[in-house]
C-alpha positions in Angstrom: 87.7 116.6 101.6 90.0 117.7 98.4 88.5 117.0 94.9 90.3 114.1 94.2 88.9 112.3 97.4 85.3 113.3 96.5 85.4 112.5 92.7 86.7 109.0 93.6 83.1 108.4 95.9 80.8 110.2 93.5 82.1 109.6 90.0 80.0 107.8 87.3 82.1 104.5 87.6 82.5 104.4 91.5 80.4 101.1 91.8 82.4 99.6 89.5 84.6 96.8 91.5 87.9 97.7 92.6 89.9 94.9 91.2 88.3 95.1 88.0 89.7 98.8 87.7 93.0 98.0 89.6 93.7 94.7 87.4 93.5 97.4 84.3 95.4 100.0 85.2 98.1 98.3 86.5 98.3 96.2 83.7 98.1 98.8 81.0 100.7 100.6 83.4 103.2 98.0 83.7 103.1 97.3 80.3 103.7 100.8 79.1 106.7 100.7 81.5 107.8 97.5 80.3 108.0 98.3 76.7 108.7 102.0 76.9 107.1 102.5 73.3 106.0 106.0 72.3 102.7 104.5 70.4 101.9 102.3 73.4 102.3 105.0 75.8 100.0 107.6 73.5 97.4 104.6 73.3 97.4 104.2 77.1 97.0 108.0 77.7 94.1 108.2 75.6 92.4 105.3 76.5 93.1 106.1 80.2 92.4 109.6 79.8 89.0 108.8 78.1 87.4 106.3 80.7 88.3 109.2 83.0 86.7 112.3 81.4 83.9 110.4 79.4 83.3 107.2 81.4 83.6 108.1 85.3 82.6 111.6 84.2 85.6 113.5 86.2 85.4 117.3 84.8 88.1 118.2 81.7 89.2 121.1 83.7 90.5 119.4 86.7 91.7 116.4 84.7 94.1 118.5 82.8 95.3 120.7 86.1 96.2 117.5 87.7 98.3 116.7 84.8 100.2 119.8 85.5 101.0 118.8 88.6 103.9 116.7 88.0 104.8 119.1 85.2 107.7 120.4 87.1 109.2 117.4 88.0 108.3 116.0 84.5 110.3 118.8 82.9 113.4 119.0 85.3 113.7 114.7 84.5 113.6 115.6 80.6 116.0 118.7 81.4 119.1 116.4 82.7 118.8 113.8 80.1 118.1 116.3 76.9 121.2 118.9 77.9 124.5 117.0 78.1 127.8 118.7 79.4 131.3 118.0 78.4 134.9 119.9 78.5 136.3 118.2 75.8 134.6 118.7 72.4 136.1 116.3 70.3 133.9 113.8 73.0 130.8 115.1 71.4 128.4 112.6 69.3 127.4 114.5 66.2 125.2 117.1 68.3 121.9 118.9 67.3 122.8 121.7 68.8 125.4 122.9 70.5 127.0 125.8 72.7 130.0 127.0 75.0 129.8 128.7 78.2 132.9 129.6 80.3 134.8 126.9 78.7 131.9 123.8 79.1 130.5 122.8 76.1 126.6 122.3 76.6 125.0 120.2 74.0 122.0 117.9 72.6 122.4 114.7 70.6 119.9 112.8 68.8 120.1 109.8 71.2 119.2 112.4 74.3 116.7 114.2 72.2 114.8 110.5 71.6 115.2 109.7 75.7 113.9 112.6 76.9 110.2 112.4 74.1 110.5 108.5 75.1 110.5 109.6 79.1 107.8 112.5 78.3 105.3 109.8 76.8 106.3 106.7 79.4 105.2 109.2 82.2 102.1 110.6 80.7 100.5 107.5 80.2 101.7 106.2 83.3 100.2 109.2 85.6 96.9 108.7 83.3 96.5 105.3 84.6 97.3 106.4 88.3 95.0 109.3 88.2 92.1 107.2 86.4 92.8 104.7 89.7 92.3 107.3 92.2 89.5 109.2 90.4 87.5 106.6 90.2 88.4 104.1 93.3 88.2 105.2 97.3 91.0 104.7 98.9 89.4 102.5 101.6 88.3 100.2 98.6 92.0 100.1 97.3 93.2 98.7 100.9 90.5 96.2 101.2 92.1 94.8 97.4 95.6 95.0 99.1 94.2 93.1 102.4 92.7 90.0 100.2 96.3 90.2 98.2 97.9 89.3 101.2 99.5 92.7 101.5 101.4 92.6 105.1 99.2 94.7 107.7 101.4 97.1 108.5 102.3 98.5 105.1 98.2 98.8 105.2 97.9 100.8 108.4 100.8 103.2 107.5 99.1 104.1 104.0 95.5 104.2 105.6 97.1 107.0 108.8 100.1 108.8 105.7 96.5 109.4 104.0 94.7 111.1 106.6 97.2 112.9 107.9 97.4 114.2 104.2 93.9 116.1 104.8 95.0 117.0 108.7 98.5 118.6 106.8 95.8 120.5 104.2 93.2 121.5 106.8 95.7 122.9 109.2 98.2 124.9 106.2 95.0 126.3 105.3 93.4 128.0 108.7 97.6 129.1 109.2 97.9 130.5 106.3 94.4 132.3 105.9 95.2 133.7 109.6 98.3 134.9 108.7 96.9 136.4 105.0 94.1 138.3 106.8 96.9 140.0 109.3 98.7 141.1 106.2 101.4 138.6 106.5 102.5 138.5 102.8 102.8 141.9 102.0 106.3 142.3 101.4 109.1 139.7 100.4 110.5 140.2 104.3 106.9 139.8 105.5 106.5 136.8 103.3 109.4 135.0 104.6 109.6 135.2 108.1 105.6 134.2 108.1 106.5 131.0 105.8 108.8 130.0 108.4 106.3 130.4 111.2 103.6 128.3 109.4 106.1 126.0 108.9 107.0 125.6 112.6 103.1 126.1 113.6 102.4 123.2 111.4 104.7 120.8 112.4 103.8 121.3 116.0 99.9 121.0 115.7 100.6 117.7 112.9 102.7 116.5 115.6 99.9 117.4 118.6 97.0 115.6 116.2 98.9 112.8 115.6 98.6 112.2 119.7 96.0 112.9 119.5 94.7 110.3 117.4 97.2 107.8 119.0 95.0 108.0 122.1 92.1 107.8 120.4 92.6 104.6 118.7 94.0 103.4 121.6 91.4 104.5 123.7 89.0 102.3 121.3 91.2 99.2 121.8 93.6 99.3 119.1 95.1 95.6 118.2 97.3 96.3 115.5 94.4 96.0 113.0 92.2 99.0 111.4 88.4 97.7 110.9 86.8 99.2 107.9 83.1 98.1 106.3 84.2 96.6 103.2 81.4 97.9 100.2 79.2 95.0 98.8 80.4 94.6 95.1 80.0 92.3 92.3 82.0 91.3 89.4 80.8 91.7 85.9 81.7 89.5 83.2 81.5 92.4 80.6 84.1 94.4 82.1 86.4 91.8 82.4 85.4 91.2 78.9 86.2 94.6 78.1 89.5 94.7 80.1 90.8 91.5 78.2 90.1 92.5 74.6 91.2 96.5 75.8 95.0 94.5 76.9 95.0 92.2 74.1 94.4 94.4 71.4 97.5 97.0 73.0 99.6 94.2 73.2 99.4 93.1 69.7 99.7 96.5 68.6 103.0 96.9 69.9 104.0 93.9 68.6 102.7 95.1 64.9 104.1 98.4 65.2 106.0 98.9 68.5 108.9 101.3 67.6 107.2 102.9 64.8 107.5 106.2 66.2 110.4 105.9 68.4 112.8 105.2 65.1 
């Protein structure tokens, strides 16, 4: 079981009912989307962030590594629409800065600079609502929301088997790659190499052989089509909803009193 699995079963807010928690994030997510305002998306991270760390009690540490890992893809997105490229410079918009190199002139503009902070904020907030979702909600609980929404059943089955096979992929790159480290497989660059490419191939073949595996096995157990799961008893409570209405109606008419105050 990785962390993220075990916080969202033992966290503070875990009895909590799911589509009390799912009606906020995805609100307070769509919205930030929607609008694409700095101020909104800072107000969504931190409130977010803070019913994550100080109400379902998930640790600061690992809240803040998870954060980093989008990072990369975070920072390649800003890359491409911060740094413009052009071959004529008389094309350039009044750049911030600017350079040459081999005849392409490589430049930023205040209108890139402002998309790529406005991108930077948009996706913070928005991972801070996923990650408060999935910290705090099982998946299983998640699906059972989806099945009353009507969700078609086969969407549901493919995320219910895409997540465990996500814990069958960890499990098995694991034991491979601990096997392999005790033989001193990554002792050299060379050495490194050719045993990334036979975990690769080792892991593909033994995802592949669990996968029958677990085809037989559910069909062994007379499979219709239709994964059963016990459904958790849960109750709404009229003070959360409480709190989710004022929380959304107090960040909407912020943005409309000062939406675009820190994007102009």
């Amino acid at each position: 079981m990785i962390l993220i699995d075990k916080y969202a079963y033992m966290n503070r807010w875990q009895h909590i009912h799911p589509i009390e928690k799912m009606a906020f994030t995805f609100f307070l997510m769509l919205f930030s989307l929607t609008v694409k305002d700095t101020l909104i998306s800072l107000i969504t991270f931190t409130v977010m962030s803070a019913f994550t760390i100080l109400g379902a009690k998930i640790p600061f540490k690992y809240y803040i590594k998870l954060l980093l890992v989008p990072g990369f893809f975070l920072l390649t997105g800003m890359l491409t629409i911060l740094i413009l490229f052009t071959g004529n410079y008389n094309f350039i918009p009044t750049p911030l800065w600017t350079t040459r190199v081999f005849g392409l002139h490589i430049f930023i503009t205040k209108h890139s600079l402002e998309m790529a902070i406005q991108l930077f904020y948009t996706v913070l907030g928005s991972i801070s609502c996923l990650y408060f979702l999935t910290l705090t909600t099982p998946i299983h609980d998640i699906l059972h929301v989806f099945r009353k929404l009507r969700v078609p059943t086969l969407l549901i089955e493919l995320i219910e088997i895409t997540y465990r096979f996500i814990f069958v992929f960890l499990e098995t790159l694991l034991k491979i790659h601990q096997a392999q480290n005790s033989r001193l497989g990554y002792i050299t660059i060379k050495q490194s190499l050719h045993s990334l490419g036979l975990l690769i191939s080792s892991l593909l073949l033994q995802v592949f052989q669990r996968s029958k595996e677990l085809t037989i096995t559910m069909n062994s157990r007379c499979y219709m089509d239709d994964i059963k799961l016990l459904e958790d008893d849960y109750s709404f409570s009229k003070r959360n909803w409480l709190c989710i209405v004022l929380i959304s109606i107090s960040i909407v008419a912020i943005y409309f009193a000062f939406g675009g105050s820190l994007n102009g």
